[in-house]
Every structure is written in structure tokens, then in C-alpha cells.
C-alpha positions in Angstrom: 311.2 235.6 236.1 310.2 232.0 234.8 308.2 229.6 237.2 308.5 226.5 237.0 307.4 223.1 238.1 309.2 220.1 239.3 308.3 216.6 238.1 310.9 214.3 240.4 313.4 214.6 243.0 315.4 212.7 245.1 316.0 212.8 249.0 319.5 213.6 248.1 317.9 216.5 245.9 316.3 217.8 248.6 319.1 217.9 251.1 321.4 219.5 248.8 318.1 222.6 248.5 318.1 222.4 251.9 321.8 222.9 253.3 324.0 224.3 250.1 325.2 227.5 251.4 327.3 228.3 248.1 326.4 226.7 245.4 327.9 227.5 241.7 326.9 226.4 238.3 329.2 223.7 237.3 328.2 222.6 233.3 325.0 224.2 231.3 324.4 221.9 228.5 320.6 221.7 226.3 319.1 219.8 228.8 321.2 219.1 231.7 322.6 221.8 234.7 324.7 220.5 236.6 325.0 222.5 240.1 328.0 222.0 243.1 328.3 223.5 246.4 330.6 224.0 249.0 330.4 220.1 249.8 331.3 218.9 246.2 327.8 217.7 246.2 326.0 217.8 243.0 322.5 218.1 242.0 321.6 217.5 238.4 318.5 219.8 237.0 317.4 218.2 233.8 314.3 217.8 231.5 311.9 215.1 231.3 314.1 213.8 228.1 316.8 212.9 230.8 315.2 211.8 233.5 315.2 210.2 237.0 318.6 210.3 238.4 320.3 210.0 241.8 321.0 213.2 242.1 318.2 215.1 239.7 316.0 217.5 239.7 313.2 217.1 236.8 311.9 220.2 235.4 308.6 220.0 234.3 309.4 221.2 230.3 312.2 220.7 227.7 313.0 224.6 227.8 316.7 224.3 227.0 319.1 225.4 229.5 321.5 226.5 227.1 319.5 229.2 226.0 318.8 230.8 229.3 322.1 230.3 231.4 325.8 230.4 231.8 328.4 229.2 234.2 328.2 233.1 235.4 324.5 232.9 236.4 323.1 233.4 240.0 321.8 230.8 242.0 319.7 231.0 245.0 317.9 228.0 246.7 315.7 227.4 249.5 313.7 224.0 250.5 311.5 224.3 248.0 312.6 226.1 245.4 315.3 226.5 243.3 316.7 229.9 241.3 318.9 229.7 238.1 319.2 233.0 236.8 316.0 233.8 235.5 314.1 230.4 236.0 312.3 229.9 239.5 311.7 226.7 239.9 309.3 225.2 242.5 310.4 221.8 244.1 307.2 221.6 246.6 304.9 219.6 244.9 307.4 217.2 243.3 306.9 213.3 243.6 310.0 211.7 245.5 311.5 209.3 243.4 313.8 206.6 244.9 317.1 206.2 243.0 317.5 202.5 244.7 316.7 199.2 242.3 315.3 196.7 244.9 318.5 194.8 244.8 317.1 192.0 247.1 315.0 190.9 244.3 316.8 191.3 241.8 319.7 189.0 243.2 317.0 186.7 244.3 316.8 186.3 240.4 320.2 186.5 239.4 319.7 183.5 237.9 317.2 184.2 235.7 318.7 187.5 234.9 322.2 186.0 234.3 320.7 183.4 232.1 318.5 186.3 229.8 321.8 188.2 229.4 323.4 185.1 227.8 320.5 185.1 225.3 321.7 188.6 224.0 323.5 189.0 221.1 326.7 190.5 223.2 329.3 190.2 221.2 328.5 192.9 219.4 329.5 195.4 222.3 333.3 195.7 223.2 334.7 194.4 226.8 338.1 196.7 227.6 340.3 194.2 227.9 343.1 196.5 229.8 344.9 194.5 232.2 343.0 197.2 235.4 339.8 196.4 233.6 340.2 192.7 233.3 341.1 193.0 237.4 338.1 194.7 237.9 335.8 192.3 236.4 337.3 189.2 238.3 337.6 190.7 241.5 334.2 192.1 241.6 332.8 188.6 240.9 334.6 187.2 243.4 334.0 189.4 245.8 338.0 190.7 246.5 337.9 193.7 248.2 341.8 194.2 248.1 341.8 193.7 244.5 339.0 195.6 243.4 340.2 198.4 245.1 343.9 198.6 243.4 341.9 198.3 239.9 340.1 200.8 240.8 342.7 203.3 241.2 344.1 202.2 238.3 340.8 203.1 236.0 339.7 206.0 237.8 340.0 209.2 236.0 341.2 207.0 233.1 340.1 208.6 229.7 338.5 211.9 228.9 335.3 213.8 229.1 332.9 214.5 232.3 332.6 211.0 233.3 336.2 209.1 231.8 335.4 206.0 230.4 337.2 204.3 233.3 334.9 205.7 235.9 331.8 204.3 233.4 333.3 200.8 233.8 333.9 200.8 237.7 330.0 202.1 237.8 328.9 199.4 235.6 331.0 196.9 237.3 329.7 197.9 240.7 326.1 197.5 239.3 326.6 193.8 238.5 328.3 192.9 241.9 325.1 194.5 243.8 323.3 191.8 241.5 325.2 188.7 242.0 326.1 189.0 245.6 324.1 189.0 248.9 323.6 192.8 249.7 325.6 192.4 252.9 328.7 191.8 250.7 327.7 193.8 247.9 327.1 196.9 250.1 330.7 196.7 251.4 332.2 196.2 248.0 330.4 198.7 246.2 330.7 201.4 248.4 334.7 200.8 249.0 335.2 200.8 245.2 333.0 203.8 244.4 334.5 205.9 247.6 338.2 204.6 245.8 337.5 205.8 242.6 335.5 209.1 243.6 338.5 211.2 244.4 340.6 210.5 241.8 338.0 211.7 239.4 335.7 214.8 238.1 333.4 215.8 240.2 330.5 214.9 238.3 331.8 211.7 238.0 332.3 210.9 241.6 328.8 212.1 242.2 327.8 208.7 239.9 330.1 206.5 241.7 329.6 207.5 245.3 326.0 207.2 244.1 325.9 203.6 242.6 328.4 202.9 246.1 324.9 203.4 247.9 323.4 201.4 245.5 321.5 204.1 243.2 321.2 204.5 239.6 319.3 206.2 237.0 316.1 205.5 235.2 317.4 203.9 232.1 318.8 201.2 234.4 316.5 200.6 236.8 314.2 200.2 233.1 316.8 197.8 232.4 317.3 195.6 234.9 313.0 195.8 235.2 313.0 193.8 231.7 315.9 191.6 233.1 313.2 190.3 235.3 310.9 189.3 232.3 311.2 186.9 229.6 310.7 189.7 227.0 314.1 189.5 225.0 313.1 192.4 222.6 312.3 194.7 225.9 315.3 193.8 227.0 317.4 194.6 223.9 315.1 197.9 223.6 316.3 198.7 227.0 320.0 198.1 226.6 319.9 200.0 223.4 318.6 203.1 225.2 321.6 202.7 227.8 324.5 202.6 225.0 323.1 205.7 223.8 323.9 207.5 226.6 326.7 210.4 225.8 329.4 209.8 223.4 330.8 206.4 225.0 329.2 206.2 228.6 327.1 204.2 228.4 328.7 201.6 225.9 331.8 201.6 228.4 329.1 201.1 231.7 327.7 198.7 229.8 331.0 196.9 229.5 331.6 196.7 232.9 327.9 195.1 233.8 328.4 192.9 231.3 332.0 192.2 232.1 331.0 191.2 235.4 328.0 189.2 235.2 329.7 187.1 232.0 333.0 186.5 234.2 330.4 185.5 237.2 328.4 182.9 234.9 331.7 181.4 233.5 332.5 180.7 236.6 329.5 178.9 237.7 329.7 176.8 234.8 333.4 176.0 235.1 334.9 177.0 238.7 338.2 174.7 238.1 339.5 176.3 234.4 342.3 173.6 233.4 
């Protein structure tokens, strides 16, 4: 048997350790497990090289998972600890992290951030320009509920992979409108779009949208939206760089839908009467 440390956990981490009755192994990849139970709640046990996460568990080396498990291995769990087949792992002395970007501030500077983003040499990164998408993006910056909501079914589950590239849109999409709106609007949005889309989905998927619905999000954007805040363009770029590196198109097509947003939003400060 294996011990090992914890680095980071979330609240939600620590109530899925504390009431998962029958949990299963859902995907074992180098340095990502992804666990379920009897909920359809996931936790996320990763490595340091992935990170803080809504939803995850960071191990405290880069031992790769795919080495020591399959989808067949037993599980056991307790409040403070964890067992994957043969790795123990101890959750007791792990630092809470808190998955939650302080919105307030950041749409305090939505200004600022808006008007960095336009420095950015964006063109370079590919809007979807599907009719649903193109919904999306104007009813999220406008705040329509009704709207937003009959996009959303329409992109959800759209593409292939653990997280369709539809479901990395809405959650980018959602990001931006928790941004440029008041949280008491924003709240209301994001979590009707997310709990929308969830069910039409993979479960890993939903887990990220009902997630960014409560306003959470991983490291590499609460990094980004950090340097947002700055005047550092090359931090910035560095930082948005990291996030279209994520998985084979996530976090390009996320990125499409923040960017989506937050572009339609600014055009329409400049010019709110289009001819």
C-alpha cells in the first residue's frame, strides 16, 4: 500500500469523501482520475501538473495514474482519506482551496479587463459562428434568460470527447456573463444555463458546468482573469496561452465562448443602435 499526501482540496472534495456511499472509477488517464458516485457527483484526483479544480483532489506527486489503476480498481473513502487500489491517500492535512474568482471585483473592473482583452491579438483564435453559438454569445451579454437557455440545449452535448466542444463554449460563455453583469444577475443566468446544459451532457462535463453555474473555475483561469486585472499584456497572453492548451480543443473552444461574450458586450457599448 502507497501513502500519500494531499496538496489541495475543495469543500465540494470533501463532501463527496464524506457522503459517497458507492463510488466507481469513471476515467484513469496519466495524471487525472476521475471518480463518480451514486449522486453523479465527481471528484477529480490529479497531480500537481493539473492542478486546482472545482472538484479536485491534488496528490502530492506526479506518480502516474495510468500505471497503477484501472476502471476495475477498488475504491474506499472516508473523511480523510481516500483509497484507489493500491494508493492511500490522506486528505487531512490538505490546504482548502476555494474554486470561486472574487467576481465582485473583477466586474468592478470590467472595464479595464474588457479594454486589456481588446489589446490582444484575438483574431488569431476562432469564434464558432454556428447559429446556437452566435445565440449564446448575444443572449449572455444581454442578459436573456429565455434565450440563453434554448442555445444552450442546442450546444450541449454538441461535439465529441469528455467535455464536447459545445459544453466548452457554454462554460466559457458563462465565465464572461459572471464578469460583465452584477452578480445578482449573473448568479441567476449562470446557474440556469449550466443546470440546462448539465443533463444533456457527459457526466464529467456537467460536473464543469454545474460548477462554473456556482461560479467556480479552475486554476488556469482564475491565473487568467488575475493578469486581466494588471496592465501586464505579456502575463496576460502567457496566461491565455496556458488555457488554449488545455486537451485537444477545450480550452481553445472555452476560450471562444469568453471571448465571444465579452467582444459582443464591448461592441455593444460602443455602438448600442447598429444601423
Amino acid at each position: 500500500m502507497q501513502i500519500i499526501n494531499s496538496l489541495f482540496l475543495t469543500t465540494a472534495v470533501n463532501e463527496w469523501l464524506a457522503t459517497s456511499q458507492q463510488p466507481r472509477i469513471l476515467h484513469v488517464f496519466d495524471h487525472v482520475c476521475n471518480l463518480i458516485n451514486e449522486h453523479k457527483d465527481v471528484l477529480s484526483v490529479v497531480t500537481p501538473q493539473i492542478g486546482n479544480g472545482p472538484f479536485n483532489l491534488v496528490r502530492e506527486d506526479d506518480v502516474l495514474f495510468s500505471e497503477q489503476l484501472t476502471l476495475q480498481s477498488q475504491i474506499s473513502n472516508s473523511p480523510n482519506h481516500l483509497s484507489l487500489g493500491n494508493l492511500n491517500i490522506n486528505t487531512a492535512d490538505a490546504k482548502l482551496w476555494s474554486p470561486r474568482p472574487d467576481w465582485e471585483k473583477l466586474h468592478a473592473r470590467k472595464d479595464d479587463i474588457l479594454n486589456q482583452l481588446t489589446k490582444l491579438p484575438i483574431t488569431n483564435y476562432q469564434f464558432s459562428n454556428s447559429p446556437a453559438s452566435n445565440s449564446l454569445v448575444s443572449a449572455l451579454a444581454n442578459a436573456d434568460l429565455s434565450s440563453a437557455l434554448n442555445a444552450a440545449q442546442k450546444l450541449a452535448g454538441l461535439g465529441i470527447g469528455l467535455t464536447p466542444a459545445g459544453d466548452d463554449f457554454i462554460l466559457g460563455a458563462i465565465l464572461a456573463a459572471w464578469i460583465i453583469h452584477p452578480r445578482e444577475i449573473a448568479s441567476v443566468v449562470a446557474k440556469d444555463v449550466a443546470n440546462t446544459a448539465a443533463p444533456l451532457t457527459t457526466s464529467l462535463s456537467a460536473a464543469w458546468l454545474r460548477s462554473v453555474g456556482r461560479g467556480e473555475a479552475g486554476i488556469l483561469w482564475h491565473d487568467f482573469f488575475s493578469a486581466l486585472i494588471t496592465n501586464d499584456v505579456f502575463d496576460i497572453q502567457l496566461k491565455m496561452t496556458k488555457l488554449l492548451s488545455v486537451g485537444e480543443t477545450s480550452g481553445a473552444d472555452a476560450m471562444s465562448g469568453f471571448l465571444g461574450v465579452t467582444t459582443y458586450f464591448s461592441e455593444r457599448i460602443i455602438n448600442p443602435c447598429p444601423s
